[in-house]
C-alpha positions in Angstrom: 12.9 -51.0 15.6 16.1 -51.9 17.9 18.5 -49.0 17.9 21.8 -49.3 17.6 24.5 -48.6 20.5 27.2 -45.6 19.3 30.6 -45.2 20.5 33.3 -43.1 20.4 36.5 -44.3 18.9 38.5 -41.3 17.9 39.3 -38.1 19.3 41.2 -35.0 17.8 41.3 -31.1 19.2 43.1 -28.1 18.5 42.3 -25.6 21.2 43.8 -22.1 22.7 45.3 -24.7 25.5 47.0 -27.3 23.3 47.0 -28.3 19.9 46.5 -32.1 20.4 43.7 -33.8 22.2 46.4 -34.5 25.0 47.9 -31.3 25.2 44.2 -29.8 25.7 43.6 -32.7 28.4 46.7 -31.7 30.3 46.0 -28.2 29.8 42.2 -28.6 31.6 43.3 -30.7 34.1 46.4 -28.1 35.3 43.6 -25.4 35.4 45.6 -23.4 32.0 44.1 -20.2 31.4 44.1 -19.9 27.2 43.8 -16.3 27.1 46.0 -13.5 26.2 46.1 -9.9 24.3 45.3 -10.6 20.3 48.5 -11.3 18.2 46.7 -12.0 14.6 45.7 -8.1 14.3 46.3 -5.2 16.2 43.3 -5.5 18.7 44.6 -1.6 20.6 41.2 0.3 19.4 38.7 -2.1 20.2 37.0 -2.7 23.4 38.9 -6.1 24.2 42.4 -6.1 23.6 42.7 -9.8 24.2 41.1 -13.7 22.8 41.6 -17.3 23.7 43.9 -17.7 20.1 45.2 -20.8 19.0 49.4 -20.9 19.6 52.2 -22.3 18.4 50.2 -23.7 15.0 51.6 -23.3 11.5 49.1 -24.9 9.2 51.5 -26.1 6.8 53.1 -28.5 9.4 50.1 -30.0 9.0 48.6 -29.4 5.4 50.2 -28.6 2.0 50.6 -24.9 1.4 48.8 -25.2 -1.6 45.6 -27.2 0.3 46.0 -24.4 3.1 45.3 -21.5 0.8 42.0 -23.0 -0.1 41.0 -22.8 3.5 39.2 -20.2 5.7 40.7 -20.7 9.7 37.7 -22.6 10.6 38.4 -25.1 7.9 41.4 -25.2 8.6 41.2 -25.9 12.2 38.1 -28.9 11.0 40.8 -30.7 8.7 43.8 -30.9 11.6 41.4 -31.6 14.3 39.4 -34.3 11.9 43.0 -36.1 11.0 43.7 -36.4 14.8 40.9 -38.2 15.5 40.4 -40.4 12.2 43.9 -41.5 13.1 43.3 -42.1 16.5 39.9 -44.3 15.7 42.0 -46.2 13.2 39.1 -46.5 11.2 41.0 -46.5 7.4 43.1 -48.9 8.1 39.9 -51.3 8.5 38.7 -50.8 5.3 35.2 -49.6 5.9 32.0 -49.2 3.7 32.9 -46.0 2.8 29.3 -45.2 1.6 28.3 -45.8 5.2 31.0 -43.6 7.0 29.5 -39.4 7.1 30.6 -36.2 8.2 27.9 -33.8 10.6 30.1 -30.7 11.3 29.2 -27.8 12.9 29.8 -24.1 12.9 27.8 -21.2 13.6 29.7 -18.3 11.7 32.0 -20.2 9.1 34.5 -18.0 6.9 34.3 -14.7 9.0 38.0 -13.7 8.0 37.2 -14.8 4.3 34.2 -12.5 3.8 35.9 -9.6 5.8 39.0 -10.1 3.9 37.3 -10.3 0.1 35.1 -6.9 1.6 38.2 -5.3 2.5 39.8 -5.5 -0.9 36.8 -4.9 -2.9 35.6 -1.6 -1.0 39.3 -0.6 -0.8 39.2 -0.8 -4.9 37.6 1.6 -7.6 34.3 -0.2 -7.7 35.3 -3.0 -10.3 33.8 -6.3 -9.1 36.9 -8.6 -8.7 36.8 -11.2 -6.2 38.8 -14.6 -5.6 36.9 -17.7 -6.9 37.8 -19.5 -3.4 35.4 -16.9 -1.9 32.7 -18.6 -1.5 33.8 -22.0 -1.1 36.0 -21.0 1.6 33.5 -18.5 3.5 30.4 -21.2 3.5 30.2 -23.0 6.8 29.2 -26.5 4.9 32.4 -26.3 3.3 34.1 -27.9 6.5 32.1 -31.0 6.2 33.1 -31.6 2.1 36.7 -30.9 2.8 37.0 -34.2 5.5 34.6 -36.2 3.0 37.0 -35.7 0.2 39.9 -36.2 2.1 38.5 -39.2 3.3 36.3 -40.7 0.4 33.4 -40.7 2.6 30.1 -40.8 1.1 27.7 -40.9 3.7 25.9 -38.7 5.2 27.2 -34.9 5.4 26.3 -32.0 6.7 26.7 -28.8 8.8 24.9 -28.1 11.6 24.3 -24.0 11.9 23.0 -22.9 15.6 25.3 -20.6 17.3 27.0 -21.4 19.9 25.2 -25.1 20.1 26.0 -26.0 16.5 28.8 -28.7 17.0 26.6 -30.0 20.0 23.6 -30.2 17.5 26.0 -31.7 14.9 27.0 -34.6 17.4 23.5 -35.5 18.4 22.4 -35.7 14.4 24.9 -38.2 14.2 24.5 -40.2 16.7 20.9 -40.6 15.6 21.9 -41.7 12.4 23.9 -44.6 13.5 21.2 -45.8 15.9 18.9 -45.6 13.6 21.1 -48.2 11.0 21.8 -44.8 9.0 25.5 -45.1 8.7 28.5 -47.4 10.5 30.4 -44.3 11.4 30.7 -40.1 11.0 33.4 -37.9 12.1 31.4 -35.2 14.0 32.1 -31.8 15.6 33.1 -28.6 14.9 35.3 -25.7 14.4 35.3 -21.7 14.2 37.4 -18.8 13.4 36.0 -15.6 14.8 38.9 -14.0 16.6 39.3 -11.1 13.7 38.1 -7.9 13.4 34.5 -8.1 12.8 34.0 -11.2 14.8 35.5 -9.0 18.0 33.7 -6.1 16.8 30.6 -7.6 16.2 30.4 -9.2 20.1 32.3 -6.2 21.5 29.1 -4.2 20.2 26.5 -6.7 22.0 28.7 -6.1 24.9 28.8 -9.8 25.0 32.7 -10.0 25.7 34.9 -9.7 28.5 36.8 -5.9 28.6 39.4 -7.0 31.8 42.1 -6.1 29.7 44.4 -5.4 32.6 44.2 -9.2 33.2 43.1 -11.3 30.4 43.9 -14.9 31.9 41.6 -14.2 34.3 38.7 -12.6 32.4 36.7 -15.8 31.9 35.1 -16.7 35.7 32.0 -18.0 35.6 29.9 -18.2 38.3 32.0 -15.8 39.4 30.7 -12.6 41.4 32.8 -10.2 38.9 32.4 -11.9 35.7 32.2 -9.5 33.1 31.3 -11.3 29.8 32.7 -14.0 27.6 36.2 -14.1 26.6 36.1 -15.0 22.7 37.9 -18.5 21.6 38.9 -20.1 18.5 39.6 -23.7 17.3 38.0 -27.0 16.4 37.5 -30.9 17.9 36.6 -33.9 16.3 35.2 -37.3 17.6 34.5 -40.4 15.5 31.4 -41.8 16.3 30.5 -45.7 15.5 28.1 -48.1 15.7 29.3 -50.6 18.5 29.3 -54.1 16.6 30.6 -52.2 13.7 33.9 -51.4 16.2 34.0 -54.2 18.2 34.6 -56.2 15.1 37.3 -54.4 14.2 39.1 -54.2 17.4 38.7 -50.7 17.8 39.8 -48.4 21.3 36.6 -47.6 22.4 36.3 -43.9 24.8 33.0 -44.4 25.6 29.5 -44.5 24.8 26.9 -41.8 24.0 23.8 -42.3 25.7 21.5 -39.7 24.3 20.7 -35.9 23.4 18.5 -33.2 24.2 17.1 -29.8 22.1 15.3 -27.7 23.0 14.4 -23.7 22.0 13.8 -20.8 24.7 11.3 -18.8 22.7 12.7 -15.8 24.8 15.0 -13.9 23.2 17.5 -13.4 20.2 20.8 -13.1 22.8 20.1 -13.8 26.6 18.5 -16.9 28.2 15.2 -17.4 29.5 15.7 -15.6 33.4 14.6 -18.5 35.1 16.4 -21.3 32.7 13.6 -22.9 30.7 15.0 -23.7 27.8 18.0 -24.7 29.5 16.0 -27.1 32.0 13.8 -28.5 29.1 16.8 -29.6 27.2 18.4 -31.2 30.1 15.4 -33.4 30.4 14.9 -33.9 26.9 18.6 -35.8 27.6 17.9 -37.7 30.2 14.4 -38.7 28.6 16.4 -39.8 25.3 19.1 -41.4 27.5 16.7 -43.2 29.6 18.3 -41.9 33.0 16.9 -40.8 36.3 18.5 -37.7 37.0 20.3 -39.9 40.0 22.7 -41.0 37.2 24.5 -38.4 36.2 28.0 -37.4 37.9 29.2 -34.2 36.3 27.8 -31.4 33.6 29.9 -29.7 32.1 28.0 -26.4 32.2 27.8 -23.7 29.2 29.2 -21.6 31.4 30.1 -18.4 29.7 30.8 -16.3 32.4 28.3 -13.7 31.2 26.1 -11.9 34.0 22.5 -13.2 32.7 23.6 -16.7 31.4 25.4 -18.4 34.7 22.7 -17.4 37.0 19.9 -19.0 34.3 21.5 -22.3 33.9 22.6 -22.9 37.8 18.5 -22.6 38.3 18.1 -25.0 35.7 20.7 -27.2 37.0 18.7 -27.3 40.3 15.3 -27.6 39.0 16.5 -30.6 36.8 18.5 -32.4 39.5 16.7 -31.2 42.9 19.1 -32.3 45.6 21.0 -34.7 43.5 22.7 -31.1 42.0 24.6 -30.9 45.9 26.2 -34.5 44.7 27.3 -33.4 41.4 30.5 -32.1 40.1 29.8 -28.7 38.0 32.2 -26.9 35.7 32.9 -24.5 33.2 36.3 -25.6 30.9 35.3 -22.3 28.8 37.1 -20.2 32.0 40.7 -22.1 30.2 39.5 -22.0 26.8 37.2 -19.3 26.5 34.1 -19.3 23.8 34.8 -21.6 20.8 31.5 -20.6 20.1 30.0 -23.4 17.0 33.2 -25.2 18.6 32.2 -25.3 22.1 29.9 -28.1 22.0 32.9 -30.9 20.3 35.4 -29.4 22.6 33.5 -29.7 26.1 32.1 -33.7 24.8 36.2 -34.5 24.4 36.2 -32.8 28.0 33.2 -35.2 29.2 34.6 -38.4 27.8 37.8 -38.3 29.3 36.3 -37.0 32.4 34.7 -40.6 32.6 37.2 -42.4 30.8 39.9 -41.3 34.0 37.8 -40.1 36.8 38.4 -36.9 37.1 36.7 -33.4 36.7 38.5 -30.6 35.2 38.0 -27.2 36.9 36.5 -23.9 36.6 39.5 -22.1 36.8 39.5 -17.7 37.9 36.6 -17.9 41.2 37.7 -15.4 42.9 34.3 -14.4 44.9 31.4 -16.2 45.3 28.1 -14.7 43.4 25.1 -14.3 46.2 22.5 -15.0 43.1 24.2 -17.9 42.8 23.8 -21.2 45.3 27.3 -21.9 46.2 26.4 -25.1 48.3 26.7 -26.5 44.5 30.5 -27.9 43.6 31.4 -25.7 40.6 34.9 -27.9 40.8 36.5 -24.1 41.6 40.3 -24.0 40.8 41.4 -27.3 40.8 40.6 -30.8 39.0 38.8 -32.6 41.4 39.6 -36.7 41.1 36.3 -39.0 42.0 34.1 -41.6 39.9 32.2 -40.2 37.1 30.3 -42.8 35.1 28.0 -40.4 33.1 28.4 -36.9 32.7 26.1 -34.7 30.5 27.2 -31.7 28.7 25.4 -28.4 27.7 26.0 -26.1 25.1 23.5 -23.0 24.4 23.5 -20.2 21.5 22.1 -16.9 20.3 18.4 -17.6 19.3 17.2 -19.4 22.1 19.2 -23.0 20.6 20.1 -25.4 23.6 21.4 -28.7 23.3 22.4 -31.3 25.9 24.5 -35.2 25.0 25.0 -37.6 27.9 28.4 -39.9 27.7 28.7 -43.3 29.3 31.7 -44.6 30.6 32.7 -47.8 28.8 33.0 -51.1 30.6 33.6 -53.5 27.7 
């Protein structure tokens, strides 16, 4: 069986750096730190007092108060990053097959204010069970997925992809097996989370997974940086439509670029921290490559998981050099979470929107905040420190890795015509 070549033909983001896909661009390339003390609650008695929020964003500018209240952040964030990006592709207005057109979203918490909230006010009560009947269809993290499809009328495939911090990276890799397999003729894909509350900032305070430089929060998230300190915790969603290639070049559609292939892979290690010497993290790598059908040779940038968490930096730069030998001294390397922080299930959509318009203009957004270079770490690699950094980049891979050992890896193409 012949598989099918997929491309991207839509794009849409709504990120602690910008609200639109080019606001985010902009935001990346001019090195824009997202981060800055909490403003949704009152963040003074926890560990961190600061988060990579979303700014500036009033949902009803973008969906009817009444729609809204349905919603849980994350879905929220799915829906106006989703409407970007199906406007962007165009796709409607070519009056599709809608049986063939899916959604594959991901998430890895899902409703986290929702539960906390319905919790609150049930504890806080005398016992009587009452409880909002949008609880559960606004806490489950599938819920994202059937919200675009109805919007939309689509009937294809859908889905939510569930694997931490790799779950919109998993999500995008599902569906761009399903189009080259003749499965569907398009799927909006991605992801979105809404963790910057309470218990999400408790919960990762309490694994001492998070960043406590409250004295300077814009520049708490340096990785590969000597002084790194942990994550900083992010929020928001992206969204790209992916689409078999005849089925867009017979409609005339803008075409971003092509994906090439995906990697997954497990590190069998441990429920939080990565395999010491990268495993899992070099398996998946190759597992892309494999799929893709690339020498290592062929890639020009990764855009690294990069949390800027002690354990995880040092694991993937030895993966990084085990994968790529000598060919890692030619790449370009960098971590966009030191702008936007952690999106966590959102990471993955994000950092492929960073990837395809890294090849689409030739350029290589920094990591942003390196203040001192890490001994453990070899520094004769170009991390892209501080500045964009403008040369050819016709592939570039992307990594994204989560709690439980989950690693996934997509590979983007530039598109030539």
């Amino acid at each position: 069986m012949e598989l099918k070549k997929v491309v991207v033909t839509g794009l849409g983001a709504i990120t602690p750096i910008g609200n639109t896909v080019a606001e985010y661009w902009d935001g990346l390339l001019n090195g824009k730190s997202g981060a800055a003390p909490i403003k949704q609650f009152d963040a003074s008695l926890f560990k961190t007092h600061f988060a990579c929020e979303i700014k500036n964003f009033n949902v009803e500018d973008y969906l009817d108060r009444k729609e809204a209240r349905k919603l849980d952040q994350f879905s929220q964030y799915a829906m106006v990053s989703a409407s970007e990006a199906m406007a962007d592709s165009e796709l409607m207005e070519s009056n599709p097959n809608l049986d063939r057109i899916g959604v594959i979203w991901g998430s890895g918490i899902g409703g986290l204010k929702t539960f906390q909230d319905e919790a609150q006010n049930f504890f806080a009560g005398d016992g009587t069970p009452k409880f909002n009947p949008f609880f559960i269809p606004k806490m489950i993290s599938d819920i994202a997925a059937g919200h675009i499809s109805i919007k939309y009328g689509l009937r294809g495939p859908n889905y939510v992809t569930v694997s931490a911090c790799a779950s919109s990276t998993n999500a995008i890799i599902d569906a761009f097996n399903l189009i080259r397999l003749g499965k569907a003729d398009a799927i909006v894909t991605g992801g979105s989370e809404a963790a910057v509350n309470e218990m999400g900032m408790g919960g990762f305070n309490a694994l001492k997974a998070l960043s406590t430089r409250n004295d300077s929060p814009e520049t708490a998230s340096r990785p590969f940086d000597a002084d790194r300190d942990g994550f900083v915790l992010g929020e928001g969603g992206g969204a790209l439509i992916l689409e078999e290639y005849e089925h867009a070049k017979k409609r005339g559609a803008k075409i971003y670029a092509e994906i090439l292939g995906g990697g997954m892979s497990g590190d069998a290690y441990h429920m939080t921290a990565p395999h010491p010497e990268g495993i899992g993290a070099r398996n998946v790598m190759i597992a892309a490559l494999e799929d893709a059908e690339l020498d290592p040779t062929a890639i020009d940038y990764v855009n690294v998981h990069g949390t800027s968490t002690p354990l995880g930096d040092i694991a993937e730069t030895k993966a990084i050099l085990q994968v790529f030998g000598e060919h890692a001294y030619k790449l370009n390397i960098s971590s966009t979470k030191s702008m936007t922080g952690h999106l966590l299930g959102a990471a993955g959509a994000i950092e492929a929107i960073a990837c395809i318009l890294a090849v689409k203009n030739d350029v290589v957004p920094p990591t942003i905040n390196h203040f001192t270079d890490d001994p453990e770490i070899d520094n004769k690699l170009n991390f892209t420190f501080n500045k964009a950094q403008h040369r050819t980049v016709d592939v570039a891979l992307s990594n994204t890795f989560g709690f439980g050992g989950h690693n996934t890896s997509v590979i983007v193409r530039k598109y030539k015509g």
